[in-house]
C-alpha positions in Angstrom: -0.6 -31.8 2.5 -2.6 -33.3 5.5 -5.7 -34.9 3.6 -3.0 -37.2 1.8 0.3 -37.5 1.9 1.9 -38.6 -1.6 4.8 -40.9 -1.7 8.2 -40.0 -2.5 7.7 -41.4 -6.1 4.3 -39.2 -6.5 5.9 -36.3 -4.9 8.8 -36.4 -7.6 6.5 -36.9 -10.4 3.7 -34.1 -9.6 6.1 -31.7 -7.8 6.8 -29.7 -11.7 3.0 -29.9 -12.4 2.0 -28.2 -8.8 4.3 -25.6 -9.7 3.9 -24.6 -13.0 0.3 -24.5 -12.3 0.5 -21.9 -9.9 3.0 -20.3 -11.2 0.1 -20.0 -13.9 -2.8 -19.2 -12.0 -1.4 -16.3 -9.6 -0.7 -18.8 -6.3 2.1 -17.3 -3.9 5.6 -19.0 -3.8 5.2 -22.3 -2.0 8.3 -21.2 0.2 6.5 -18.0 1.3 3.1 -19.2 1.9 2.3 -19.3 5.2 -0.2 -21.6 7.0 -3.8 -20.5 6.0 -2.7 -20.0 2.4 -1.5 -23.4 2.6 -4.5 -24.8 3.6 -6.3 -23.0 0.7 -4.5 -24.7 -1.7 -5.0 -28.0 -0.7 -8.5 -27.5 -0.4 -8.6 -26.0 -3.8 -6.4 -29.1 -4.8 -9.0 -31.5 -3.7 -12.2 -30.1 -3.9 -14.0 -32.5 -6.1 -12.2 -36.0 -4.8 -15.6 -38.1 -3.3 -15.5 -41.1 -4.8 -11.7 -41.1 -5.4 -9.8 -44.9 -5.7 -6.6 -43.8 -7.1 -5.3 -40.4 -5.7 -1.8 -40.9 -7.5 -3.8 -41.4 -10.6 -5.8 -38.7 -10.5 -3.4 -36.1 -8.9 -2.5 -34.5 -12.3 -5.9 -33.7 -13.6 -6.3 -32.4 -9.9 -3.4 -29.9 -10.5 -3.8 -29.5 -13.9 -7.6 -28.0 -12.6 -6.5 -25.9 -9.9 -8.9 -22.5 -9.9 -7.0 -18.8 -10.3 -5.6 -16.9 -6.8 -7.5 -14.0 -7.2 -11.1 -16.4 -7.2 -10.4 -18.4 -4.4 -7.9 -16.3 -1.9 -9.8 -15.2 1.6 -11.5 -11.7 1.2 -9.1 -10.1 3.6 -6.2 -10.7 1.2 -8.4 -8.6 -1.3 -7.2 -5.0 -1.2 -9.0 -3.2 -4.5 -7.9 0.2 -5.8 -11.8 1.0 -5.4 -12.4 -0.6 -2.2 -9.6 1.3 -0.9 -10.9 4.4 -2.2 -14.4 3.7 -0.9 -12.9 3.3 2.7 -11.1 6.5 2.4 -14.6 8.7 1.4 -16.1 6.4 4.3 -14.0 8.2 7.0 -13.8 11.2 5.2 -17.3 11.7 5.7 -17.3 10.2 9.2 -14.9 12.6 10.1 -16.5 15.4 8.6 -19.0 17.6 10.8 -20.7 19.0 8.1 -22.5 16.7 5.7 -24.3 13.8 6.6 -23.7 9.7 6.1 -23.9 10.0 1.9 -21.2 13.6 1.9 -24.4 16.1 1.5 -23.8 19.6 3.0 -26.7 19.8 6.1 -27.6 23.2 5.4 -31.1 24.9 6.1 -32.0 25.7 2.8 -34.3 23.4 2.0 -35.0 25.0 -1.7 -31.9 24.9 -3.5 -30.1 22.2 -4.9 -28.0 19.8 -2.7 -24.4 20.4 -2.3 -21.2 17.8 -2.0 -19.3 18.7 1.0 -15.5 19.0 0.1 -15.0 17.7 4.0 -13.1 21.3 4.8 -10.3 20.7 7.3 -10.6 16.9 6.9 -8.1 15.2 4.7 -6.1 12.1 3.7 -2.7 11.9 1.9 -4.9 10.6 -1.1 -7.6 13.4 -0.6 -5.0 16.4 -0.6 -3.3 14.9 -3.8 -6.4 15.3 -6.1 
């Protein structure tokens, strides 16, 4: 960690703590994390240390507080099942010359109901499997 270094005694002491907390919370391995991640933790680690005189003391409530993966990892990490999907009917309908930005069929018919377009000729390996 750059914004303190613990000694070796610390180190020894909190190591099983660190680890079983994110072991808990969702955290990646600490061996396969690379740098960003890294970073994430140890600002998750010590958000709330103003006023701080004893870092060793306080270190375990520190780790012992540490927030879930999933609320504080970077939003390009994120990959939803529904975001995904969302993206696919984006370019579906971007690649689709028939329908317009929300999937409606452009037709002239101004008096009957709107249509879906079913993006004819346009498809994904996740569109053809439905």
């Amino acid at each position: 960690m750059r914004t303190w270094q613990a000694g070796r005694a610390t180190a020894v002491k909190n190591s099983a703590l660190l680890l079983r907390t994110m072991r808990q919370q969702g955290w990646p391995v600490i061996t396969g994390m690379d740098g960003e991640i890294r970073e994430l933790l140890e600002r998750e680690i010590f958000k709330d240390t103003t006023g701080a005189l004893s870092y060793a003391r306080l270190l375990p409530g520190w780790l012992r507080d540490l927030r879930r993966f999933a609320l504080v990892r970077p939003k390009d990490t994120q990959r939803s099942g529904a975001g995904n999907a969302a993206a696919v009917r984006a370019a579906l309908i971007a690649a689709c010359g028939r329908c317009d930005e929300l999937g409606w069929v452009l037709d002239d018919d101004d008096d009957g109901p709107n249509v879906r377009c079913t993006h004819p000729g346009v498809s994904t390996g996740t569109e053809a499997s439905r």
